[in-house]
C-alpha positions as CSV (number, residue, x, y, z in Angstrom):
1,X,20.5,-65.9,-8.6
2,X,18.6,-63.7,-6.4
3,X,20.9,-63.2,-3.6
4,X,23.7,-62.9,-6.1
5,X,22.0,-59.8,-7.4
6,X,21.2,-58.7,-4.0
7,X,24.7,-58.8,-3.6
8,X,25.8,-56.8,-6.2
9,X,23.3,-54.3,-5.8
10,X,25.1,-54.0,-2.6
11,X,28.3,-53.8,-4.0
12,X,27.1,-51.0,-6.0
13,X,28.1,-47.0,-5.8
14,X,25.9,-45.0,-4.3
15,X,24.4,-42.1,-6.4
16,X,26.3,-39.0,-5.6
17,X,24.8,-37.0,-3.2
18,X,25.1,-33.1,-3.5
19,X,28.2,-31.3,-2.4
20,X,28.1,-27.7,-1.0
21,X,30.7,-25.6,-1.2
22,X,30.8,-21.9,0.0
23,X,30.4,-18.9,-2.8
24,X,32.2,-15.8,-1.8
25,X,30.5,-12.7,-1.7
26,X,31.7,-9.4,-3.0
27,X,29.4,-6.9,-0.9
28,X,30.8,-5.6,2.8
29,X,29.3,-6.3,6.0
30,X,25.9,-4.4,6.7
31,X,24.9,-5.7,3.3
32,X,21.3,-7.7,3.2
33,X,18.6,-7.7,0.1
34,X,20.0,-9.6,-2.0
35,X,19.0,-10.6,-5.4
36,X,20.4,-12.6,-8.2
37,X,19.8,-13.1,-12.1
38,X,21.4,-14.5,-15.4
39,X,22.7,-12.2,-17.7
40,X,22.7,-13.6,-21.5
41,X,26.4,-14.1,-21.5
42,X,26.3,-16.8,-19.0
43,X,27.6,-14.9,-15.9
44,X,25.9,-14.2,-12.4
45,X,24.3,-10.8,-11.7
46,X,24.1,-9.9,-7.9
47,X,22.6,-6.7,-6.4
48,X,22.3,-5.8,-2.8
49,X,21.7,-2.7,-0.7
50,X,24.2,-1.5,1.9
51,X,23.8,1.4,4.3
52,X,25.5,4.8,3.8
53,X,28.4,6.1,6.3
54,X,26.4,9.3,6.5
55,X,22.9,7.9,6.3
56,X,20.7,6.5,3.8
57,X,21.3,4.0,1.6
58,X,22.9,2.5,-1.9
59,X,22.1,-0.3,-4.4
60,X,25.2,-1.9,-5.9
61,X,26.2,-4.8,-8.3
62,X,28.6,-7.0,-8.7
63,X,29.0,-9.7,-12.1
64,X,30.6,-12.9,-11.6
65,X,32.1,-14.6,-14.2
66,X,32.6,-18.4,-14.4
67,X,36.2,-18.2,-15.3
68,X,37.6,-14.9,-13.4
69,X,35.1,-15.1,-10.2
70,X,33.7,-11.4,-9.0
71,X,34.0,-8.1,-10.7
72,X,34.6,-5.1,-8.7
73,X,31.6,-4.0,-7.1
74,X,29.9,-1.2,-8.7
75,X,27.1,1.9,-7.5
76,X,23.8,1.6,-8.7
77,X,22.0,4.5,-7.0
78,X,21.8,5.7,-3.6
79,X,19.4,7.7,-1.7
80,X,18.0,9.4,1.8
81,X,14.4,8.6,1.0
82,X,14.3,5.3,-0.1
83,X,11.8,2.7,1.1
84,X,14.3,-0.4,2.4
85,X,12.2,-3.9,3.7
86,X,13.2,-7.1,3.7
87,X,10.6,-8.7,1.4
88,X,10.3,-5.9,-0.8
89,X,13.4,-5.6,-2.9
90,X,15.1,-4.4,-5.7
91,X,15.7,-6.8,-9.0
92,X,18.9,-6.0,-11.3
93,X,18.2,-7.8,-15.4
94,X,20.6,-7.7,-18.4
95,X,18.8,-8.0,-21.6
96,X,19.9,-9.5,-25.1
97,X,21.2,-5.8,-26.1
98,X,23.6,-5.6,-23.1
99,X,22.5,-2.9,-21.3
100,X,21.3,-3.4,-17.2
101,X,18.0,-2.4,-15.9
102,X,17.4,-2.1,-12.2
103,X,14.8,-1.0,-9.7
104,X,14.6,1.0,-6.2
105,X,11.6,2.2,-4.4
106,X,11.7,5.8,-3.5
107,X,9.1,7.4,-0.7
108,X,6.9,9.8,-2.3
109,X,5.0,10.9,1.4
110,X,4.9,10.1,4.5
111,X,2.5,7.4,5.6
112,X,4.9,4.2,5.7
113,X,3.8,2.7,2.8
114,X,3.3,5.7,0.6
115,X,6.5,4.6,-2.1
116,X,7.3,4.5,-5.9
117,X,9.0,2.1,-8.4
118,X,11.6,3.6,-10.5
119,X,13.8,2.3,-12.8
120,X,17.7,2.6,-12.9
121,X,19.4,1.9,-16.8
122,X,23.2,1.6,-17.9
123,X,24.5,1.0,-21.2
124,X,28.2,0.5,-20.4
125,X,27.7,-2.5,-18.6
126,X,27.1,-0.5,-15.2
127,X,29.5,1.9,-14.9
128,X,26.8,4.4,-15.2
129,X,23.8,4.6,-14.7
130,X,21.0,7.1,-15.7
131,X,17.4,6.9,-13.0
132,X,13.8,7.2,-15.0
133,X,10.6,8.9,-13.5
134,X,8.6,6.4,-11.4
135,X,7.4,3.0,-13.5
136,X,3.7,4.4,-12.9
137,X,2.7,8.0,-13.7
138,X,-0.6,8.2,-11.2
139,X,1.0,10.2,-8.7
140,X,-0.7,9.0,-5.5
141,X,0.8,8.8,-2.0
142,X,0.5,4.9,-2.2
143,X,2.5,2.1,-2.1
144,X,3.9,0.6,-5.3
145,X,6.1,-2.2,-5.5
146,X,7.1,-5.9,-5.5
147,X,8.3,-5.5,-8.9
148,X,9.9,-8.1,-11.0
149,X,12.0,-7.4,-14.4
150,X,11.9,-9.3,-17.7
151,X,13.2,-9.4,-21.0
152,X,10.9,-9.0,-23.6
153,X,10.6,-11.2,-27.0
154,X,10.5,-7.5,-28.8
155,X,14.0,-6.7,-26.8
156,X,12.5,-4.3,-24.1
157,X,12.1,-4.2,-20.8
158,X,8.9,-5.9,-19.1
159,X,8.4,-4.8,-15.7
160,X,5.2,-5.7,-13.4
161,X,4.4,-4.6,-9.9
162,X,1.5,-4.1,-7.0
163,X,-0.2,-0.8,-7.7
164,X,-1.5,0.6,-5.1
165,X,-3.5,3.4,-6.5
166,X,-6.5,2.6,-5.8
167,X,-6.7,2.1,-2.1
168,X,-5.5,5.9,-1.0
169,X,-4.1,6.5,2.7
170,X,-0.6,5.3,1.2
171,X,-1.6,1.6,0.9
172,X,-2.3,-0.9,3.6
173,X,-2.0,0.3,7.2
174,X,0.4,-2.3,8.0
175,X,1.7,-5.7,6.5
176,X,-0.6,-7.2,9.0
177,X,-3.8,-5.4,6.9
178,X,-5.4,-4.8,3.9
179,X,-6.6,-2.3,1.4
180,X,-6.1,1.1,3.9
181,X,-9.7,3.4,3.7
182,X,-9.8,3.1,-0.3
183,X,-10.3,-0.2,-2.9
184,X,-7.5,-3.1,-3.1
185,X,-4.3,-3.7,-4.7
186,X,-3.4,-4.2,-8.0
187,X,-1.2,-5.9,-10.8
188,X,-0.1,-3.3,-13.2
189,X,2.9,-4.2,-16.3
190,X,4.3,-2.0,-18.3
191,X,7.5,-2.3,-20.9
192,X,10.5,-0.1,-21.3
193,X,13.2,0.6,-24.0
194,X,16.1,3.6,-24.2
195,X,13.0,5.8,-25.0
196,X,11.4,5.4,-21.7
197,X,7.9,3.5,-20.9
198,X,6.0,2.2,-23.8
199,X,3.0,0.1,-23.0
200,X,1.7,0.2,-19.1
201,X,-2.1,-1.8,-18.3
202,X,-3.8,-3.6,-15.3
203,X,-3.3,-7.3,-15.2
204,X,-5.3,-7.9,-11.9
205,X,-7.9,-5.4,-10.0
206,X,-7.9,-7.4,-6.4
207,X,-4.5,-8.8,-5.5
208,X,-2.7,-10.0,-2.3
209,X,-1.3,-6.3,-1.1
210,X,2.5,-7.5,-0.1
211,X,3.9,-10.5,-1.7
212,X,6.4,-10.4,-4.1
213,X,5.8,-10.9,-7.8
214,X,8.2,-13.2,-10.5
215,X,8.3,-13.9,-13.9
216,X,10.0,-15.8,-16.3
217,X,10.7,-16.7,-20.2
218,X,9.4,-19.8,-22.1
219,X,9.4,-20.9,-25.4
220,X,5.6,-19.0,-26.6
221,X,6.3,-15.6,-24.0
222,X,6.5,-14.6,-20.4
223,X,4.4,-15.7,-17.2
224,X,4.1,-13.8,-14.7
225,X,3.4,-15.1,-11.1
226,X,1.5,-13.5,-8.1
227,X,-0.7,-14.5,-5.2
228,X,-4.4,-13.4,-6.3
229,X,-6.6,-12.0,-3.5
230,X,-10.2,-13.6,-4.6
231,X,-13.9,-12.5,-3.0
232,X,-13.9,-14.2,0.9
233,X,-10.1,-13.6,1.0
234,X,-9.0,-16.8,-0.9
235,X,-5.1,-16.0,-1.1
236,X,-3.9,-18.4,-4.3
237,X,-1.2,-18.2,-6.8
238,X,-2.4,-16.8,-10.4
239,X,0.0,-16.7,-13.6
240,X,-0.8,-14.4,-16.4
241,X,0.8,-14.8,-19.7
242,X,2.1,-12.5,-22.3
243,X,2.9,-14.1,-25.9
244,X,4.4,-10.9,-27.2
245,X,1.6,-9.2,-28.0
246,X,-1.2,-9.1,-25.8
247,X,-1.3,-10.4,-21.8
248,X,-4.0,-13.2,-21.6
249,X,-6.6,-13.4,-18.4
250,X,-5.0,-15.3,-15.9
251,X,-5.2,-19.0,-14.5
252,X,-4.9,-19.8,-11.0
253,X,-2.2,-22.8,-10.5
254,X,-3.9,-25.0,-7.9
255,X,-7.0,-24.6,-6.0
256,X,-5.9,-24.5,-2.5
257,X,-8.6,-21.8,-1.4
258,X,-6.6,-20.5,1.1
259,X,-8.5,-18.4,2.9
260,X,-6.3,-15.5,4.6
261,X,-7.4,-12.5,6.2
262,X,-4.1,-10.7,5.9
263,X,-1.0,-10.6,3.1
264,X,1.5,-13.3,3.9
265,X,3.9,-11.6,2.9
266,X,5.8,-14.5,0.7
267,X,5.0,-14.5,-3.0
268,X,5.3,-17.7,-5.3
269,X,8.6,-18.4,-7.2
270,X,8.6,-19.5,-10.9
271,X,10.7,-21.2,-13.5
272,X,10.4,-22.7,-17.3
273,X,12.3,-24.3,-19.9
274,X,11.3,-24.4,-23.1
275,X,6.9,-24.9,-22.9
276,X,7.9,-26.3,-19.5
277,X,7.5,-24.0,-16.6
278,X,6.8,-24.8,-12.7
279,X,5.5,-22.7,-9.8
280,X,6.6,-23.1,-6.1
281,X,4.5,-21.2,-3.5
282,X,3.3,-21.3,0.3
283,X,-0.2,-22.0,1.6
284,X,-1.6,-22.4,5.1
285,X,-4.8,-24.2,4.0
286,X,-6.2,-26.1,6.5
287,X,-4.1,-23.8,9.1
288,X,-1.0,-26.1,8.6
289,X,2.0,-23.9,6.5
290,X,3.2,-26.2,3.5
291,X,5.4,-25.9,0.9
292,X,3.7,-26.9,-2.8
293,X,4.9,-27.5,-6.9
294,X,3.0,-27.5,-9.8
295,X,3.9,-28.0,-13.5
296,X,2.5,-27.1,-16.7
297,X,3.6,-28.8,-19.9
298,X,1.7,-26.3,-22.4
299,X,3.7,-22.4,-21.6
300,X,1.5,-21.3,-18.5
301,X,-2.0,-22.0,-19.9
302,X,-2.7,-25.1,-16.9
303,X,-1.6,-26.7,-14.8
304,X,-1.3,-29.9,-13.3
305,X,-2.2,-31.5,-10.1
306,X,0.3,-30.4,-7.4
307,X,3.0,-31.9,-5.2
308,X,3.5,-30.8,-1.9
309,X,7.3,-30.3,-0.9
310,X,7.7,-29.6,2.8
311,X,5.1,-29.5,5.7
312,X,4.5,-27.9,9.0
313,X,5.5,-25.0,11.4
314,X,8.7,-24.6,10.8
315,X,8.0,-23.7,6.7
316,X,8.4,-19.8,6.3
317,X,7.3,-19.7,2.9
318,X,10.7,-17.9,1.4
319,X,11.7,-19.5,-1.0
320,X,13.1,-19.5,-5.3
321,X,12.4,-22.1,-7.7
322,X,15.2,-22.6,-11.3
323,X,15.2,-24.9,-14.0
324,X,17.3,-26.6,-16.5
325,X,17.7,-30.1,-18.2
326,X,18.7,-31.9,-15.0
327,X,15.3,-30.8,-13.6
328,X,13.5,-28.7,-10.8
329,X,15.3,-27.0,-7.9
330,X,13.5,-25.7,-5.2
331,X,15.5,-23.3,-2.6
332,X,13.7,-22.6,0.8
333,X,14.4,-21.9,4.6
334,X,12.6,-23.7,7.2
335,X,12.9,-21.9,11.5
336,X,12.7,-24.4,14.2
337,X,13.2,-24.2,17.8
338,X,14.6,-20.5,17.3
339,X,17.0,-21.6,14.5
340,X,16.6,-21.1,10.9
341,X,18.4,-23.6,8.2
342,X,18.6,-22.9,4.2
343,X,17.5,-26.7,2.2
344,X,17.9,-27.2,-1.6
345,X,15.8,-30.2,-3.2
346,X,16.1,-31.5,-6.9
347,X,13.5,-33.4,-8.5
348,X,12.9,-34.4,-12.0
349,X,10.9,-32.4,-15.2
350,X,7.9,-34.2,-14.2
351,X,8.0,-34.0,-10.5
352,X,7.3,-37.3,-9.9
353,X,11.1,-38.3,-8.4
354,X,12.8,-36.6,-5.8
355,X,16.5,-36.8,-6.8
356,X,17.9,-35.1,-3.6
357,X,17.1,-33.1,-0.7
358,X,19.8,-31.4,2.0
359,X,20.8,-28.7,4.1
360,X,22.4,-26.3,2.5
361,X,23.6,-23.8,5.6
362,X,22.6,-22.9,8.9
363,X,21.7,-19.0,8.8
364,X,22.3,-16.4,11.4
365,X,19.4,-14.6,12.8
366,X,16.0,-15.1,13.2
367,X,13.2,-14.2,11.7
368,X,12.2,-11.7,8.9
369,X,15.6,-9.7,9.2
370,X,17.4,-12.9,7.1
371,X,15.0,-12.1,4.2
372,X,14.5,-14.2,1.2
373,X,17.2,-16.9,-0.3
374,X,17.9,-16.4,-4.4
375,X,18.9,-19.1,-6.8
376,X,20.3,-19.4,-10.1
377,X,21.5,-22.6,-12.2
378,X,24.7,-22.3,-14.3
379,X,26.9,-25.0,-15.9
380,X,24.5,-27.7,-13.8
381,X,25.3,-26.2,-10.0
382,X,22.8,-24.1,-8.3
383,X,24.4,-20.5,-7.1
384,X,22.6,-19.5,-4.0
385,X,22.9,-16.1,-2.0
386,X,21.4,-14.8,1.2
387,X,21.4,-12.7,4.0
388,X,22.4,-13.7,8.1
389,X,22.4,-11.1,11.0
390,X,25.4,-11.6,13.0
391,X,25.5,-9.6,16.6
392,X,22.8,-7.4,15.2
393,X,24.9,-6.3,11.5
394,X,23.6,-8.4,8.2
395,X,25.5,-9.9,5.2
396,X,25.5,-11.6,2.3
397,X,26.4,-14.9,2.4
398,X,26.7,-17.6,-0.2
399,X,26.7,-21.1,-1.8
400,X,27.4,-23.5,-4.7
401,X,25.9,-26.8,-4.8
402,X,26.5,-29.8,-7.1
403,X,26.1,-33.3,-7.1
């Protein structure tokens, strides 16, 4: 009987491997910074910021639908003093109520990173918009910024960002340093409705000065993930949570006591369903760059052990983590030999099975210029967007996977 079955295993169909197909995008070339979200309707929500003919620059939108493909593009803001990087970017987030919600960061002096967060609202689905005072009412020359958006169980907007108030001299000297003449960076929240800010409060005196920040829903409130900057420069991923009334002390994911000298400059990605939420992030510990997962089974209070992903040099650390009932899928882009490639992995709730892992695109450019990959799941496909450089220009490119 045995080499019957042998034979029919054989025989068998192989399990569908996952197809990639391109995703047209709607911005023009010189576009880069892109970011993309759900809106509670179901369709895609992508920003991006172009340069202006006459200088300066502009944050537009575009809202795909499943059935009728792009909208027309459509102004956010635009500005001559803006503060424009390629890992700190703005975020664009539809709430329950319909209307959009959208950050830029505006220079408030001149030391480099001397900058504010400021919010951006529309209530006719984006065809206007109306700009709020900065997020943060301090009004020091220092940097503020890596900001993520949320909605909130009451209906409002949650927004968190790196507050750099305390360190004075317009934040860090350089992405290279830390803390500039003054104290250290840190995690600040506040919440927004039509009437402007209601609730703002310090999550986390000492963090990492220049990695991004994310956030996400689950069943019992939101987490909020960051990298945590610990006494002896331990750089490891913390998630606070908010169960819709108060913001509980934070837990670090996974003790990889990394310790780090200088920002990284790549924040952790997170995702949930349900009291299920997972946490992708970069570490060096050990001095070799990997690529790690964790899970937690109980809304953000712990975490289990962690799986590592990807391994060695040629890990960047930019990366986006989703969720949905298929499982986890993990975005990233790996630079080898001068050439950098975007890879998209699937693996089950638990973590424990690998259900694919492929190349999803060569990218142009090398690299901080190509920025950060985003991904969102809808109808079972992950929906991917990201920036190449072409002969020196960038622009959006993007893709659809499904298996």
């Amino acid at each position: 009987m045995k080499p019957l079955i042998l034979a029919l295993l054989a025989l068998a169909p192989a399990a569908p491997a996952a197809t990639v197909a391109d995703w047209s995008m709607p911005s023009p070339p010189g576009s880069a910074q892109p970011n993309l979200s759900l809106a509670p309707d179901g369709d895609l929500l992508l920003s991006w910021i172009e340069r202006r003919a006459g200088g300066g620059h502009r944050l537009a939108f575009a809202r795909h639908d499943a059935r009728t493909g792009w909208s027309p593009a459509r102004t956010i803001a635009e500005g001559g003093d803006w503060f424009v990087n390629w890992a700190d970017f703005p975020a664009l987030q539809a709430l329950p109520d319909g209307s959009l919600w959208a950050h830029t960061l505006v220079k408030n002096a001149d030391a480099t990173y001397a900058y504010d967060v400021r919010l951006q609202s529309s209530r006719d689905g984006g065809q206007t918009w109306a700009a709020t005072a900065p997020v943060h009412d301090d009004g020091t020359p220092t940097e503020h910024g890596f900001a993520t958006l949320w909605a909130q169980p009451d209906g409002r907007l949650g927004i968190a960002w790196l507050d750099g108030r305390h360190t004075g001299g317009g934040g860090h000297a350089s992405h290279a340093g830390h803390g500039g003449p003054g104290g250290a960076m840190t995690l600040r929240a506040a919440s927004f409705d039509a009437g402007g800010k209601r609730a703002e409060l310090e999550l986390d005196a000492s963090t990492c000065d220049c990695c991004q920040t994310d956030s996400v829903a689950t069943d019992e409130g939101v987490l909020l993930a960051y990298r945590d900057r610990a006494p002896g420069e331990v750089r490891d991923i913390a998630v606070a949570r908010f169960d819709g009334r108060q913001w509980h002390a934070p837990v670090m994911v996974h003790a990889d006591r990394w310790v780090m000298p200088a920002c990284p400059v790549n924040g952790p990605a997170i995702a949930a369903l349900g009291r299920q939420a997972w946490v992708a992030w970069y570490t060096a510990t050990g001095g070799t760059p990997a690529i790690r997962l964790a899970r937690s089974g109980d809304a953000g209070r712990t975490f289990a052990g962690m799986k590592e992903l990807a391994r060695g040099e040629a890990q960047q650390g930019r990366l986006d983590l989703a969720a949905d009932a298929r499982g986890v899928w993990v975005a990233w882009v790996e630079e080898q030999g001068g050439a950098q490639s975007l890879w998209l992995a699937r693996f089950d709730a638990g973590l424990g099975t690998e259900h694919f892992r492929r190349k999803v695109a060569d990218i142009a450019g090398r690299g901080r210029a190509t920025g950060f990959p985003r991904l969102r799941l809808r109808d079972g496909q992950a929906w991917l967007a990201w920036t190449e450089v072409v002969g020196g220009v960038p622009r959006l490119r993007g893709a659809r996977v499904s298996e």
